[in-house]
N, C-alpha and C positions, 0 to 999 in steps of 0.2 A: 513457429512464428510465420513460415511463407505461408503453411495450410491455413491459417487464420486472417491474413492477410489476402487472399485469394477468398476465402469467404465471403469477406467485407466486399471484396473488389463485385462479385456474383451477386451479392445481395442488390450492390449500387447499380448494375447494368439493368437488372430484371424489376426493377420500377423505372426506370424513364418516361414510362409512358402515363404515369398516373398521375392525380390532380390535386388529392386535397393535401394539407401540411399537415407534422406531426407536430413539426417545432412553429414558432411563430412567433412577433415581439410582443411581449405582455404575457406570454406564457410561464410557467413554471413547473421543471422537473426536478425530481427529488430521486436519487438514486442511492440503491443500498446495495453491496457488493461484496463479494469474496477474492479474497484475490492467488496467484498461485506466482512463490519467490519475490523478493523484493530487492530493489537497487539500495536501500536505507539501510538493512542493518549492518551489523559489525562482519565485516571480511571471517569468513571463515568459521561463521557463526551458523548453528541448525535452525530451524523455525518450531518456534514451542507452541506458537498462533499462529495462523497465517494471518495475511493480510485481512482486515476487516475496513471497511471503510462508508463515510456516508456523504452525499454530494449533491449541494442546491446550485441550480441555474436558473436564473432568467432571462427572457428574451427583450434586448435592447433594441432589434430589429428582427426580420425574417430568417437573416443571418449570423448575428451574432447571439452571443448568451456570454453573458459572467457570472459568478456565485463563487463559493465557496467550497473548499472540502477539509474533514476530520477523518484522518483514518487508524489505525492501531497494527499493532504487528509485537512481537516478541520471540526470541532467540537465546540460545546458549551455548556455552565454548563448555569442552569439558579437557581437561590435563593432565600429565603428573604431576603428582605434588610431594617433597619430603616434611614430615613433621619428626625435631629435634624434640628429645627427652633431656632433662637435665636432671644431674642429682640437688642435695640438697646446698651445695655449695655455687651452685649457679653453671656449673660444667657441661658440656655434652655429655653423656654417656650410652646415649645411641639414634639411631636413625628410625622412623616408623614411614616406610613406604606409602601413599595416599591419595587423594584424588582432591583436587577443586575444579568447580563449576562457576562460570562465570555466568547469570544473567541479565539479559536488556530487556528494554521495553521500550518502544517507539510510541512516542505519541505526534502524528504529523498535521500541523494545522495550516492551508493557505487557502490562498485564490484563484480560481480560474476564469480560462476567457476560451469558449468554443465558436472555432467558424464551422456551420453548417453549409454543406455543399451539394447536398441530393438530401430532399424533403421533401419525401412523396408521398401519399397513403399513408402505410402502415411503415413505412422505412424512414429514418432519419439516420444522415451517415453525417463524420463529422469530426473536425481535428483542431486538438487543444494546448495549451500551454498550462500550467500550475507554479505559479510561486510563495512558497511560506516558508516553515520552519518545524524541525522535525527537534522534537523535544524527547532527548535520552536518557537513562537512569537505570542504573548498574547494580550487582549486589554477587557478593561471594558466598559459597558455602562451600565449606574443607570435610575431607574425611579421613581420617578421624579428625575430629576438632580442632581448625589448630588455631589458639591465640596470641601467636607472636606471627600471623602471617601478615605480611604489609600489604593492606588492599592498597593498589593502586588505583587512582584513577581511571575508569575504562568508559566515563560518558562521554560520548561523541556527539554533542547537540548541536545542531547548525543548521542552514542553511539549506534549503530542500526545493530543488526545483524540476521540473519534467514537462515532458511532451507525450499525444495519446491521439490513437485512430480511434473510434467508436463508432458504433452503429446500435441506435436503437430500434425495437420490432414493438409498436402494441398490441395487442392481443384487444384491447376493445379501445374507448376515447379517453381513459383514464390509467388504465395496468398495461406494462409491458415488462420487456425485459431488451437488459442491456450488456454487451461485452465491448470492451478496451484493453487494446494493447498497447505498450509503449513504457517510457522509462516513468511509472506512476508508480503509487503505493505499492499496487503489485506490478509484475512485468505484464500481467493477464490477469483483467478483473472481469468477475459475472456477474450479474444477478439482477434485482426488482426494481424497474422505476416506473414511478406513479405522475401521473399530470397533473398538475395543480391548478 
């Protein structure tokens, strides 16, 4: 996190000196991203996806930008599990050792608001706030089979809010690329954004 943060910092020093804007009001970027770990899924849970995500801004002014973002993510818990046999009289009559899987799926929908603060040339750096709603949905599978296991509820849907450094680099007046750090879909997102 500081290496990545020290980047941002190097990138923001070494244009001061330059003239034209990246970002600007009336503008629109559209950012598509990958992302690495997330603060949304379930405690203790692996990543089956990583973070995927896709993100529109517009500029209200020089400095500001609002839009939206949609991102995705998915996770699984794995455990011991027993599955009981019973005779035909409805009894236990033994124990079968076994596993379940718990999985999620995040689907996170909100809004955001970036202040641009170095916009220069090819550099726009820049820090943001997100709030929406991270939409979850759960599902079991047992081994060997088992149908008297009680799924419990394990959706954790709510409330999804964050904060994010960025910096984008374009490569020409329309294609760049972008990274964010911060407690966002991912804890660290990359990838393509295009000017609109």
């Amino acid at each position: 996190m500081k290496k990545i943060t020290l980047v941002i910092a190097f990138l923001a020093i070494s244009v001061l000196g330059a003239n034209a804007q990246v970002f600007q009001k009336g503008s629109g970027n559209l950012n598509l991203g990958i992302g690495f770990g997330s603060p949304f899924v379930y405690g203790g849970s692996e990543s089956n996806i990583p973070p995927i995500s896709a993100s529109y801004e517009l500029g209200v002014s020089d400095k500001i930008g609002i839009g939206g973002l949609v991102g995705y993510t998915s996770s699984s818990l794995d455990f011991d599990n027993i599955v009981y046999s019973y005779d035909i009289d409805g009894n236990i009559n033994g124990v079968i050792p076994g596993t379940a899987t718990y999985t999620w799926s995040y689907l996170i929908i909100g809004a955001r608001g970036n202040y641009h603060f170095v916009n220069k040339d090819k550099i726009d750096v820049y820090a943001g706030a997100m709030l929406g709603y991270n939409i979850v949905s759960s599902s079991i599978e047992t081994t060997p089979n088992d149908p008297d296991y009680v799924d419990a509820d394990f959706s954790v849907s709510g409330l999804a809010y964050g904060g994010h450094l960025g910096v984008r680099y374009m490569f020409s007046d329309k294609v760049g690329a972008f990274t964010e750090v911060g407690y966002n879909v991912g804890y660290v997102n990359l990838g393509l954004t295009v000017k609109m």
